[in-house]
Phi, psi and omega in degrees: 000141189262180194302148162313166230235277203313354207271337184273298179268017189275008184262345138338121155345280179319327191267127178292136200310294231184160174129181178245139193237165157227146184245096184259124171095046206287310175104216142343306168097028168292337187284296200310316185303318145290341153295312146359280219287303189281022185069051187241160186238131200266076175258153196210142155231178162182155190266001188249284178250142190259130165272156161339329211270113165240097166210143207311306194268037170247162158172132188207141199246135152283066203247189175214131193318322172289008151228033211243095184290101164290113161291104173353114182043079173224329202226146149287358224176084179237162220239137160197069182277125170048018183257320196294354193255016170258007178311305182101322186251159194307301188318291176274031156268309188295285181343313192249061008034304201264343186280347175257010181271329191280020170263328169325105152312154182298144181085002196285157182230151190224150173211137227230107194269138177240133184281117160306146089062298199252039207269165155283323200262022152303111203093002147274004171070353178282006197207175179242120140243165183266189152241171184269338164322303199277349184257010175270320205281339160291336186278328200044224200305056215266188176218347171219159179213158197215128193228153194216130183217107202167149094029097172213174144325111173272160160302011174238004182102161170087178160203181219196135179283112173272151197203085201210157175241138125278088187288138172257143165229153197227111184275000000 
């Protein structure tokens, strides 16, 4: 299994130790399993696949994000990998943008993927991309980004030019 998406930042100042996340859109649950590892206690959902994972401090619901109620000043930590751009339209992203920055504790930091412009599968209609102008202006106020331009493994197998920003935000 390959490293978590989080690990370049959890070596940041801003990302928090230990406390409790959410991983919306988890998958598999490698994000989840390593917040686990590093002692965080774990809410997770995806509208698809149940992950694996038995430990006491996980907990995961089968919803699809868009009815999926973010509880308010509840996490330190929320995870929103590869999931917003299957929102597919601009409004409920930005909407559910603002529902995981108001889900945040003050200091909580959230991270957030966005599809680039330049994606392969950008005009096959399953996903929303941006230019990074329209995705600074859905993310608003961010304090780190990490942008991925490249060749990689897709997640059906195969490969595929990938093209994403991770925005970090901090309430």
């Amino acid at each position: 299994m390959a490293e978590p998406r989080f690990i370049e930042f959890s070596k940041n100042i801003y990302f928090p130790k230990m406390g409790k996340a959410l991983d919306l859109g988890c998958f598999e649950g490698r994000e989840s399993q390593e917040l686990l590892n590093r002692g965080f206690e774990v809410d997770a959902i995806d509208s698809k696949v149940i992950p694996e994972i038995k430990d006491p401090n996980f907990h995961f619901k089968k919803i699809d994000l868009q009815i999926y109620n973010i509880a308010p000043n509840t996490y330190d930590l929320i995870l929103a990998y590869y999931v917003l751009p299957f929102l597919k339209e601009e409004k409920l992203i930005e909407k559910t943008i603002n529902h995981i920055r108001n889900g945040l504790k003050d200091h909580g930091v959230a991270i957030i993927t966005l599809f680039g412009d330049e994606h392969e599968w950008r005009g096959r209609g399953h996903h929303y991309f941006s230019n990074k102008e329209v995705a600074e202006r859905l993310i608003g106020k961010y304090i780190d980004v990490h942008e991925e331009k490249g060749t990689r493994k897709a997640m059906q197998g195969g490969k595929a030019f990938w093209h994403s920003w991770d925005f970090v935000i901090q309430k």
